[in-house]
C-alpha positions as CSV (number, residue, x, y, z in Angstrom):
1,X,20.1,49.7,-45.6
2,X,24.1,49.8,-45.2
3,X,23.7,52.3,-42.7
4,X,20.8,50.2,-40.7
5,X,23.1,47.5,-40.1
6,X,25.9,49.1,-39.1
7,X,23.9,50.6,-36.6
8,X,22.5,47.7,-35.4
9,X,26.0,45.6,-35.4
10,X,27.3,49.3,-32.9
11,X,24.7,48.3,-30.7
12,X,23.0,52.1,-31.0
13,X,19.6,51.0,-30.2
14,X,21.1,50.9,-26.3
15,X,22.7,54.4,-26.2
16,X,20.3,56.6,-28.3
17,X,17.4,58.5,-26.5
18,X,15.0,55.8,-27.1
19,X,16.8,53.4,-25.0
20,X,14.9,53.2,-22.0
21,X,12.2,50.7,-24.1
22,X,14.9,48.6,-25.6
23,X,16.8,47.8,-22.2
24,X,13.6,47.6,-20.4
25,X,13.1,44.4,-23.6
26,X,16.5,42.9,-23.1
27,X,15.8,42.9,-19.3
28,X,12.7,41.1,-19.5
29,X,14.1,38.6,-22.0
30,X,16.7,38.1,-19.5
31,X,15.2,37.4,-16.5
32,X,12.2,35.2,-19.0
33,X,15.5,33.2,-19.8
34,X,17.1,32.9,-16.4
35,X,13.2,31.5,-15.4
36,X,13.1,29.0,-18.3
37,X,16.8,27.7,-17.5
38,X,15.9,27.2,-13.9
39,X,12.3,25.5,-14.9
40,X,14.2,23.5,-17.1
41,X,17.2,22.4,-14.0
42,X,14.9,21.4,-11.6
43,X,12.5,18.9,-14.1
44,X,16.1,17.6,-14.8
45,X,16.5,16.9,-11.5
46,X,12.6,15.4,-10.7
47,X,13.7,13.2,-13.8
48,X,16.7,12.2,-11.7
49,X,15.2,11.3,-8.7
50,X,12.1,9.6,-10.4
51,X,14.8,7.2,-12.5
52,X,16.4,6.3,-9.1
53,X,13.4,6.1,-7.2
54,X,12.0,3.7,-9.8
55,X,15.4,1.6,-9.4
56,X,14.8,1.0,-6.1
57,X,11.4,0.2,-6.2
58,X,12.8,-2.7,-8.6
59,X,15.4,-3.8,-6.0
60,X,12.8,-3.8,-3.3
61,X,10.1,-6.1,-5.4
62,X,13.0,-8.7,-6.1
63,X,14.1,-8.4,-2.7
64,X,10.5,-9.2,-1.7
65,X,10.3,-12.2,-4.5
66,X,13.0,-13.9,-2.7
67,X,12.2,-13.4,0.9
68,X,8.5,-15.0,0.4
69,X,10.1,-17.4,-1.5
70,X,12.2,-18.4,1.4
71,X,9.2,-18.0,3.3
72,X,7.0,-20.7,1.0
73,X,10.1,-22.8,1.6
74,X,10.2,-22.6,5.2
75,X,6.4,-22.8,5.7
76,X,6.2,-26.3,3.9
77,X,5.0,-29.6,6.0
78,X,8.8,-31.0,4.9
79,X,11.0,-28.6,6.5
80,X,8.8,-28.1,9.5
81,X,8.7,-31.9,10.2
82,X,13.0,-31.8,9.3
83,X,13.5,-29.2,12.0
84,X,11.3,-30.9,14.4
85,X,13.3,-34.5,14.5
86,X,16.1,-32.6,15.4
87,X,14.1,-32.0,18.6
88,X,12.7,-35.1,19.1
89,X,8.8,-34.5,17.8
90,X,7.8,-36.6,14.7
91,X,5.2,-36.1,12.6
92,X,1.2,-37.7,14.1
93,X,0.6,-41.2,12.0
94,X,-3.1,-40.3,12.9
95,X,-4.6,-38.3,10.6
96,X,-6.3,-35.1,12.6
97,X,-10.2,-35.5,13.3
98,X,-12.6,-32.0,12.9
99,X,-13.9,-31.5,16.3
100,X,-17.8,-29.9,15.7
101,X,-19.4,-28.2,18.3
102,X,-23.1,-28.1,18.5
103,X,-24.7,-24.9,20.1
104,X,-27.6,-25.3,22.1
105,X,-30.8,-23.8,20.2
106,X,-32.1,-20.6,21.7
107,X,-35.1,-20.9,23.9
108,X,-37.7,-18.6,22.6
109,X,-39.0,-15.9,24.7
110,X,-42.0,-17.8,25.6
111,X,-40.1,-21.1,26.4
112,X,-37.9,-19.2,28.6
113,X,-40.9,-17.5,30.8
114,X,-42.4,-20.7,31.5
115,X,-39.4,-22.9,33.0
């Protein structure tokens, strides 16, 4: 048992005739580490860019809050008729009137043949 460990702690599984197997192990554990340490970088840096992507989607909706909220302001009857004294157009003191149009019916087919 003494002697196992001793051997193991000289490192003569890598120098003995058998070796071939062991490095081929090491090599393959290796490279299966370098892979999973790369995998594990770039998710890192998908993480990243998904935490600042999602910050700027926030800045943009609260940017967007505000400017249709400017817009609502702007849009209302009070500010339009406030902008428009300064130009010399008041509001109507008649209230508008809905203007209906009436089509003419169709003339049938038959109607049409005999004017």
């Amino acid at each position: 048992m003494k002697g196992k460990i001793y051997n193991i702690l000289k490192a003569r599984f890598l120098v003995n005739e058998d070796a071939t197997k062991n490095w081929r192990f090491i090599v393959f554990l290796i490279i299966l580490a370098i892979i999973m340490i790369a995998n594990t970088h770039r998710f890192e840096q998908k993480v990243f860019k998904i935490a600042d992507l999602s910050d700027e989607v926030k800045e943009l909706r609260s940017e967007f809050v505000d400017r249709r909220s400017q817009l609502m302001k702007l849009k209302m009857e009070s500010t339009i008729s406030k902008k428009m004294e300064a130009r010399g157009i008041f509001p109507s003191q008649v209230p508008p009137v809905k203007i209906k149009v009436k089509q003419p019916k169709e003339k049938s087919f038959f109607q049409k043949l005999w004017q």
